[in-house]
N, C-alpha and C positions, 0 to 999 in steps of 0.2 A: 504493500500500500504506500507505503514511506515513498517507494523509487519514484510513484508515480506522479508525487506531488511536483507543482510546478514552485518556483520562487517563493509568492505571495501566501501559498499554505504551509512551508519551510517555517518560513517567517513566524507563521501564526503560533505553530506547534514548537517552535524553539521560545518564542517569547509567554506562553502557555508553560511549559517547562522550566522560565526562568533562566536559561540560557542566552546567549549574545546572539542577536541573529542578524547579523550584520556579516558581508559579505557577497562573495560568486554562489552562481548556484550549487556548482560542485562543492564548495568549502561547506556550505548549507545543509546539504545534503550529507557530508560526513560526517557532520555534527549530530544530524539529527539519526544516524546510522548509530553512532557511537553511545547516542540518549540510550538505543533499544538493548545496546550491546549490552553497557551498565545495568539493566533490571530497570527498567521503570514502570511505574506507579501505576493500579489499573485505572488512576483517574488521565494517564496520558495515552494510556490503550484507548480510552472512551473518545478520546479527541483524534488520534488518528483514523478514528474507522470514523467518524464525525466528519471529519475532513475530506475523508473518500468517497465517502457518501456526498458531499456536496458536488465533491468534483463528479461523480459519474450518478447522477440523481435516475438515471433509467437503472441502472442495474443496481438491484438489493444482494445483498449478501448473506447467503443461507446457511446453516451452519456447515455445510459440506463445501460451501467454498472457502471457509474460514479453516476448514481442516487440511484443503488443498496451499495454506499458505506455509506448514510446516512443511516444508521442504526437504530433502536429503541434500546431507551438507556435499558441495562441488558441484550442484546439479548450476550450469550456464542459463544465462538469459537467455529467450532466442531470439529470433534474426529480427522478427515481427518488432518485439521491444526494444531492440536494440536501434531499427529504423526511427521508431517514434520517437529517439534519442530522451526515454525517461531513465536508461540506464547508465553511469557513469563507469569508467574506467579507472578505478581507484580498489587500492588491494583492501579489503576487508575480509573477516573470516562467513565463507557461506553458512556456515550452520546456524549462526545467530543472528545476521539480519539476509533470507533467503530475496529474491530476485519475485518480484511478482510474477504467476502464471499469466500467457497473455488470454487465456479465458477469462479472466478478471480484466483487463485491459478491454473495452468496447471498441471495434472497431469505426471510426467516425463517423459514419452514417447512423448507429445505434442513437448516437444523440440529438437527431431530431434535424429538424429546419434548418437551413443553409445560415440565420444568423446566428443558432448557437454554437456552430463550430468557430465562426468567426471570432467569438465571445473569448477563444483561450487564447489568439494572436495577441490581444490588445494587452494596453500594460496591465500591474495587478489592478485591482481593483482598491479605489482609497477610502471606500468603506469598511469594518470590519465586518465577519460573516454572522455571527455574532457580537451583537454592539450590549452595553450593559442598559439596555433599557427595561424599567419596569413597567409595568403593568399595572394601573391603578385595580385597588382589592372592590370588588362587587361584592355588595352587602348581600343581595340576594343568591351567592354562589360560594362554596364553600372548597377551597379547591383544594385534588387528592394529589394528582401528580399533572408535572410536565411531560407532554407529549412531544411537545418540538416548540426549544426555547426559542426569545423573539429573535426572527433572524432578519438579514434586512432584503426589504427587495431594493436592489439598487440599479439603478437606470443605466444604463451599456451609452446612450444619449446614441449610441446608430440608427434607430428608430424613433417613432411616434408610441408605437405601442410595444408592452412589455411582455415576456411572461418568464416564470417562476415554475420549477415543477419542486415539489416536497414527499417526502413517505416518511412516517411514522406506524408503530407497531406496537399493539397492545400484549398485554401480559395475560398467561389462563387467571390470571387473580383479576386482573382490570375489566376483563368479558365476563367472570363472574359478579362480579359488584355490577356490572351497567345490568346484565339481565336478570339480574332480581329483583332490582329494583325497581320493575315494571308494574305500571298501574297503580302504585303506592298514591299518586295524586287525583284522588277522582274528579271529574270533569275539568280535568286540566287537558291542553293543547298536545303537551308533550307523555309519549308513551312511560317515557324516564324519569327517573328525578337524579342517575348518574348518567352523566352527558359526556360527549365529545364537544367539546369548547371550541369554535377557531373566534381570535380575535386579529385584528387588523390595529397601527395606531403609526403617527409619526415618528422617526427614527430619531428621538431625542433624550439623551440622559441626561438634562438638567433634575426632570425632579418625575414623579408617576407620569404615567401616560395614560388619557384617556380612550377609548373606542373611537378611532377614524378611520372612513374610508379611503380608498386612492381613487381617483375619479377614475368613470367608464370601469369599475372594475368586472370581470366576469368569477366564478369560481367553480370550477370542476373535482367535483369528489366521487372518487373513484371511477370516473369517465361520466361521471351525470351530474348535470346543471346544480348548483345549490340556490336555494332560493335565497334572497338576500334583504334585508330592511327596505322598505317601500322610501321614493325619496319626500322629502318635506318639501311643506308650499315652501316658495322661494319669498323670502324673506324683501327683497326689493326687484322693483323690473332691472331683468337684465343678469342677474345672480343666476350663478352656476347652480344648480339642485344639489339638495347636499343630502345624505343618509341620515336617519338618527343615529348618535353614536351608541351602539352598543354592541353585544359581543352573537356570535353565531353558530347556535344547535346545528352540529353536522351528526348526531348520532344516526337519524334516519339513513341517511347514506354513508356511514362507518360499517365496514367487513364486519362483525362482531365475531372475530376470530383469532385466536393465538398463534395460528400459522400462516394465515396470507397478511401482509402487509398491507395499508393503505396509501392512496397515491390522492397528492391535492394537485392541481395545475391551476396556480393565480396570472389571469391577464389584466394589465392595467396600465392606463396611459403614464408616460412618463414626462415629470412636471422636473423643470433645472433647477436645481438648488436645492428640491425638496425629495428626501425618499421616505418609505413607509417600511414596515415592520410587521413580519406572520408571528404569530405563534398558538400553540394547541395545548390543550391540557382538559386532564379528569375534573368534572366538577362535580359536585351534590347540589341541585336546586333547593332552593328554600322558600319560604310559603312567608305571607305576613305573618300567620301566627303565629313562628317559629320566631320573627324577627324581634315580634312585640314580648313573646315569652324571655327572647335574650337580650329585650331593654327593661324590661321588670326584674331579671336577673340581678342585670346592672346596677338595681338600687334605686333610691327615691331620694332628690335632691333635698339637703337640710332647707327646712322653712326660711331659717336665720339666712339664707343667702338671698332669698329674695324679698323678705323684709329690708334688705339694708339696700337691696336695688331701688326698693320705695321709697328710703329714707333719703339716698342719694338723689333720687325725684324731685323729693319737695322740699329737699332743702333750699333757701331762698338765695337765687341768685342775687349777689349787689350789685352790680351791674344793669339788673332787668327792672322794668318798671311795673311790672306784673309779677307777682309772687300767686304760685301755684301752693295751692292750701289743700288741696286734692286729687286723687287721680280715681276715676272712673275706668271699672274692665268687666268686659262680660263675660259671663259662665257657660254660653255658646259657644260650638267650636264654625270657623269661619268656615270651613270647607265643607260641612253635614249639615250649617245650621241646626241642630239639634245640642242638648245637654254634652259637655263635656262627662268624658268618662275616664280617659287619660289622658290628664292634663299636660303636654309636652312643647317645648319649642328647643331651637339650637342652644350650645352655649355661647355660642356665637353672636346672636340675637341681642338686641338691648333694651327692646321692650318686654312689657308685664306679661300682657294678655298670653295664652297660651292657645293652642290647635291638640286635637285628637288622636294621641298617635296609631290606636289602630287603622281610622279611615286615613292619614296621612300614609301608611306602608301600606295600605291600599290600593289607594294611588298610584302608590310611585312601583307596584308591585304589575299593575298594566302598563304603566309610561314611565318609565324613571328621569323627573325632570329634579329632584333633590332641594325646590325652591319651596323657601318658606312660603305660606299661604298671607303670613301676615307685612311682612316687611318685602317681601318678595329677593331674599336675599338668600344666598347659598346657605340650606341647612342639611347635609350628608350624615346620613345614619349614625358612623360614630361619634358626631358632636349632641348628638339628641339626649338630653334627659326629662326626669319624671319630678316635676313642680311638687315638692312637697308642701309647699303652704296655700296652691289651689287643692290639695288630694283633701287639704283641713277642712280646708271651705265648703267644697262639695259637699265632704260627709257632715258640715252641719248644717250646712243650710240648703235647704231641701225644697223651698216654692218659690225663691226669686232667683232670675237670670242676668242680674248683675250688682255687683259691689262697688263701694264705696272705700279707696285706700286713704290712710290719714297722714298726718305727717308724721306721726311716731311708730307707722307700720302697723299700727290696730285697721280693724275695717267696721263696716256694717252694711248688712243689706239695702239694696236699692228697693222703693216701693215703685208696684207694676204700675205704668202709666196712666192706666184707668182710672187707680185710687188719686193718683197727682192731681187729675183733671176732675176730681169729684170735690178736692179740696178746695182748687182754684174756685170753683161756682159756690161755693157756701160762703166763702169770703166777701165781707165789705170791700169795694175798691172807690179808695176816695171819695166815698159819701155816697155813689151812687152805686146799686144793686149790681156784683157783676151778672147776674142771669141776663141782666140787659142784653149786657157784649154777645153774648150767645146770642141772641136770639137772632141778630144778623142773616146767621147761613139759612135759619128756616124764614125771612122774610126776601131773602135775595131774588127769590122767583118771579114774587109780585114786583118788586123797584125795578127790575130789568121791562118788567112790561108796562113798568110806569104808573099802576097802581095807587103804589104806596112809597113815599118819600121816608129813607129811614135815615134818623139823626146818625150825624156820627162827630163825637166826640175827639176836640183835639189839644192832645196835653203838651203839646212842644210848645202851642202861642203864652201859655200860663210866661207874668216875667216875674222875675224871682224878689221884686218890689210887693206885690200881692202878696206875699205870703203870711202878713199881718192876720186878714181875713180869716175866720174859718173856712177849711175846702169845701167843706156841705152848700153852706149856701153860695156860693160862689155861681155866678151864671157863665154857664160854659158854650163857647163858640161854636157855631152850628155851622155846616154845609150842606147845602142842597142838593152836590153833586150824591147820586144813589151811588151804593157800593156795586161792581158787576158782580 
């Protein structure tokens, strides 16, 4: 495998091994001759059959080819390998690093279309094969192993459009975990709730990476179409149509087999400057309940943290010409309109009010848009806690839909609007009955049709020289204009 590598995989696997990999090919190559001589580590066995497989992604490796690499030591390269000048002329001992069979060597038609043979002339390539990118964690997926870490598709830029070919191969332990776990979700979409994962994302190691697509992509698993995210209205005329970001159940079209391998073939246009990144992996789906059971898990925020958010509220700005003496929240969740049940927002958030976190992972359990319903700001599953001093509130008080916060963090219920407006009309207002003011709406019908002229009272002409007087008798300015 070693002989077949070109430069650029040298490279990788010397610098993978922590050796100098600077240099001729030949020097390169006797370096990395010498890594196998010495015993090395089966984590650098892992990377050179990793390596080979990238270089000759049509031909898999069975274990019978893998037993055709132990060689009898003096056995020569032949002529076949020797033309394709992956052999070097350097004395090494045969028996410990053997000459590859050119059974294993493809001859160049085996690789496909006339640009991918092209693809080995060119210099190496100046992306790594593997770049360290992460993968931001999906609340809703639980993941068992890597199938095929993020590799990059990177652009050749000889063409318009791309393609990638990939194989990955599950374990008897990974086909028994996906098919048992059939039908566990009823009346869910998916047969599984253990999946074959592909995700797509930009080739960037600054910090996680979310679900992206690469424009125009296509995806073939295991020679048949995968279906892929429906694209979003376009956000302004003229915008490219973009995917939702998220990640793609290939189980349906996954071999579910311990001895045939799977083959992915990604096409996708190539953008300058910009490349994107495969990668697959076992996952466990997860249901809201499960999310909400492992945010109650999590615990219930002390009260004392959001009394002092209150207290920080209303404490008086010097500054402001208005001093807030209270704050008003309701015990509705904004998203169900209905009674809050689990009181929850980010800790992120800097407001009081809280949302429901069951119908919150609800939500976001069909769409995963992860935005708070109240501030409309990024609130991602593990910033979510459980309001300890709305869970108080709740449990006492039990007929009204919204509270009254004080400036020392005490509260009291709000009375329901009906009782508000029942007090209003018993009350004297300035000498005159307010039943009056009411009676407006129900004479509005007749003043529109000219009937009947109804007074209407106006307290802004009073000037504040009057105020001697008593308001009772006070004679109040009249307009003739009817109210509509």
């Amino acid at each position: 495998m070693v002989m077949s590598f070109r430069v650029s995989e040298l490279q990788v696997l010397l610098g993978f091994a922590g050796r100098n990999k600077s240099g001729r090919k030949h020097e390169l190559l006797t370096k990395a001759l010498q890594l196998l001589k010495s015993g090395c580590s089966p984590a650098v066995q892992m990377k050179i059959k990793e390596l080979y497989r990238r270089r000759f992604p049509r031909k898999i490796l069975t274990p019978s080819d893998l037993s055709m690499l132990h060689i009898q030591a003096g056995q020569l390269p032949s002529a076949t390998a020797l033309t394709q000048g992956t052999v070097c002329h350097l004395p090494y001992d045969h028996g410990s690093a053997a000459a590859v069979p050119t059974a294993l060597l493809p001859p160049v038609p085996v690789l496909g279309p006339k640009h991918e043979t092209d693809v080995q002339h060119l210099s190496p390539p100046i992306h790594p094969v593997h770049p360290d990118v992460k993968m931001k964690r999906l609340p809703f997926y639980d993941v068992y192993d890597e199938l095929i870490k993020p590799t990059t598709l990177a652009s050749t830029n000889s063409q318009r459009f791309e393609e990638a070919h990939f194989t990955f191969a599950l374990t008897p332990q990974q086909v028994q975990q996906i098919l048992t776990s059939r039908d566990i979700l009823p009346g869910a979409k998916c047969d599984y709730t253990i999946q074959v994962q592909l995700r797509f994302c930009l080739c960037e190691t600054s910090c996680p990476q979310e679900d992206y697509f690469p424009p125009n992509l296509f995806v073939k698993v295991n020679g048949k179409l995968c279906p892929l995210p429906g694209y979003l209205p376009p956000t302004k005329n003229g915008a490219e149509p973009k995917r939702p970001s998220r990640p793609v159940n290939i189980t349906p079209l996954a071999r579910l087999s311990a001895t045939v391998p799977n083959t992915i073939v990604v096409n996708w246009s190539s953008e300058f400057g910009r490349n994107y990144s495969l990668s697959v992996y076992l996952v466990k789906q997860l249901t809201s309940v499960t999310l909400l059971q492992k945010l109650r898990a999590k615990g219930i925020r002390n009260p004392d943290h959001s009394r002092a958010l209150i207290k920080e509220k209303l404490t008086a700005d010097p500054d402001s010409e208005i001093a807030t003496t209270s704050l008003r929240v309701s015990l509705m969740c904004p998203l169900g309109k209905m009674r809050l049940i689990v009181p929850c927002r980010a800790i992120t958030c800097t407001h009081l009010q809280c949302f429901d976190a069951a119908l919150y992972l609800q939500m976001n359990e069909k769409k995963p848009t992860w935005t708070c319903p109240v501030c409309d700001k990024k609130a991602p599953y593990d910033n979510l806690i459980i309001d300890g001093l709305f869970m108080e509130i709740l449990n006492s008080c039990t007929d009204c839909d919204e509270i009254q916060f004080m400036e020392d963090g005490s509260w009291c219920p709000m009375k329901p609007k009906k009782e508000n407006q029942e007090v209003c009309q018993t009350s004297a207002f300035s000498g005159i009955e307010a039943s009056s003011l009411y009676t407006v709406s129900s004479e509005g019908k007749s003043s529109s049709e000219g009937k009947k002229k109804v007074e209407v009272i106006d307290l802004t002409l009073d000037s504040s020289s009057d105020e001697e007087e008593p308001p009772a008798k006070k004679q109040c300015p009249v307009s003739s204009v009817a109210l509509p």
